[in-house]
C-alpha positions in Angstrom: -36.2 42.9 -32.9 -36.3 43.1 -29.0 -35.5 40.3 -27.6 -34.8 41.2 -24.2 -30.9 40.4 -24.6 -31.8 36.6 -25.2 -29.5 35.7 -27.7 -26.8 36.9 -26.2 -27.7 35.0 -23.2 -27.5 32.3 -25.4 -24.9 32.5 -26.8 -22.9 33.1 -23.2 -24.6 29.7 -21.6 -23.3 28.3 -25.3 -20.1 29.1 -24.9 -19.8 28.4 -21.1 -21.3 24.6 -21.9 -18.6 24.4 -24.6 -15.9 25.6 -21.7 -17.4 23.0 -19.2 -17.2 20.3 -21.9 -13.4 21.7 -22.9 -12.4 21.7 -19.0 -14.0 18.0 -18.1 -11.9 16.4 -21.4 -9.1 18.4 -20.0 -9.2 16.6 -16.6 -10.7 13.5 -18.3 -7.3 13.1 -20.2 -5.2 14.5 -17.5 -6.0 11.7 -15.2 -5.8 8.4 -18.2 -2.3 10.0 -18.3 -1.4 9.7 -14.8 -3.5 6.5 -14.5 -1.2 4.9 -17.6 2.1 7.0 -16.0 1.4 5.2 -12.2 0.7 1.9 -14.0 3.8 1.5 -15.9 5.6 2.5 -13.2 4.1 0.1 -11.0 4.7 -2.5 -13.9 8.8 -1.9 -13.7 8.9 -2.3 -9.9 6.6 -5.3 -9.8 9.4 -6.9 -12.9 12.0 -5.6 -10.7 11.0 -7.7 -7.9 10.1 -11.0 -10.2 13.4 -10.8 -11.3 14.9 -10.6 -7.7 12.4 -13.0 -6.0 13.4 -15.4 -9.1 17.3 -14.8 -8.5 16.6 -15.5 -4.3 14.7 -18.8 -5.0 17.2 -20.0 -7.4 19.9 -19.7 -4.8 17.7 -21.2 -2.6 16.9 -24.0 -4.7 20.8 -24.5 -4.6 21.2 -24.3 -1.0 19.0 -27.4 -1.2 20.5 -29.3 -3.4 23.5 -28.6 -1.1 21.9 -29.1 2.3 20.5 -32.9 0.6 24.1 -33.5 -0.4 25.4 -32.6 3.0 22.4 -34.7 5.1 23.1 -38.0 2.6 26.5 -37.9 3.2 26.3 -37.6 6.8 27.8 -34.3 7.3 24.7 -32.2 8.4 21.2 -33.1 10.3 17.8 -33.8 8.2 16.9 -30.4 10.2 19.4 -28.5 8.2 17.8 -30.2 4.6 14.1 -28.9 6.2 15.2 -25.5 6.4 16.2 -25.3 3.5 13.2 -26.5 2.2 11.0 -24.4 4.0 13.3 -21.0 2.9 12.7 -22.5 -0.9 9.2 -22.5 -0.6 8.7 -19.4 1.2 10.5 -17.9 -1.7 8.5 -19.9 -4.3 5.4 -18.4 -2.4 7.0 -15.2 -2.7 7.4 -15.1 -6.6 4.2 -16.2 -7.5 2.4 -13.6 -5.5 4.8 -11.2 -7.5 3.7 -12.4 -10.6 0.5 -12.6 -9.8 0.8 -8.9 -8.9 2.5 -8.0 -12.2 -0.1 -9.8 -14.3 -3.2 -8.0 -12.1 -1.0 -4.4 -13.0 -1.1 -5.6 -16.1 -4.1 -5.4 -16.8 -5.1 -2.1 -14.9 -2.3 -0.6 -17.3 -4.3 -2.0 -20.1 -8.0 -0.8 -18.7 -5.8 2.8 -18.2 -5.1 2.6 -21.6 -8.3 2.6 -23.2 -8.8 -1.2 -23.1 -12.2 -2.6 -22.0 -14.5 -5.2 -21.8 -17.6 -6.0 -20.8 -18.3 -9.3 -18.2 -21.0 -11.6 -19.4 -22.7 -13.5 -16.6 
């Protein structure tokens, strides 16, 4: 019958553990959202740029094709052909390391999401 206020010590460490709990889910899900948020907006830029790197090295392909013409007929130097070579693959370089960066956001949207998995050596 005395219990020296015990139980309702208990029953306030109870109810603070259930607060903690309540507060660390709160800030648990709080930051998947802005994890998933920052990833998909990092996904649109990075598809942005793809699609613009893509666009540049297309024109760039074609200033090739038209710098070749030029240097077989005899209109331009071989140095003119080489440039444009070397501006094509700078470009090529350029997209790939985009889409490598898109497929690496990719994934840390999908990890963000909930998505897992577990390396086996």
């Amino acid at each position: 019958m005395f219990e020296g206020g015990r139980i309702e010590a208990g029953a306030q460490v109870a109810t603070a553990q259930r607060d903690q709990a309540a507060f660390a889910y709160r800030r648990t899900a709080l930051t998947a959202f802005r994890e998933v948020n920052d990833n998909l907006a990092a996904l649109r830029q990075l598809e942005a740029q793809v699609l613009h790197l893509g666009q540049q090295r297309d024109a760039l392909a074609a200033a090739l094709r038209h710098a070749t013409n030029r240097y077989r007929a005899g209109y331009s130097p071989y140095l003119e052909q080489l440039d444009a070579q070397r501006g094509l693959l700078s470009a090529e370089l350029s997209l790939i390391q985009a889409q490598a960066d898109w497929l690496n956001a990719s994934v840390a949207l999908y990890q963000a999401m909930g998505g897992g998995w577990s390396r086996t050596d």
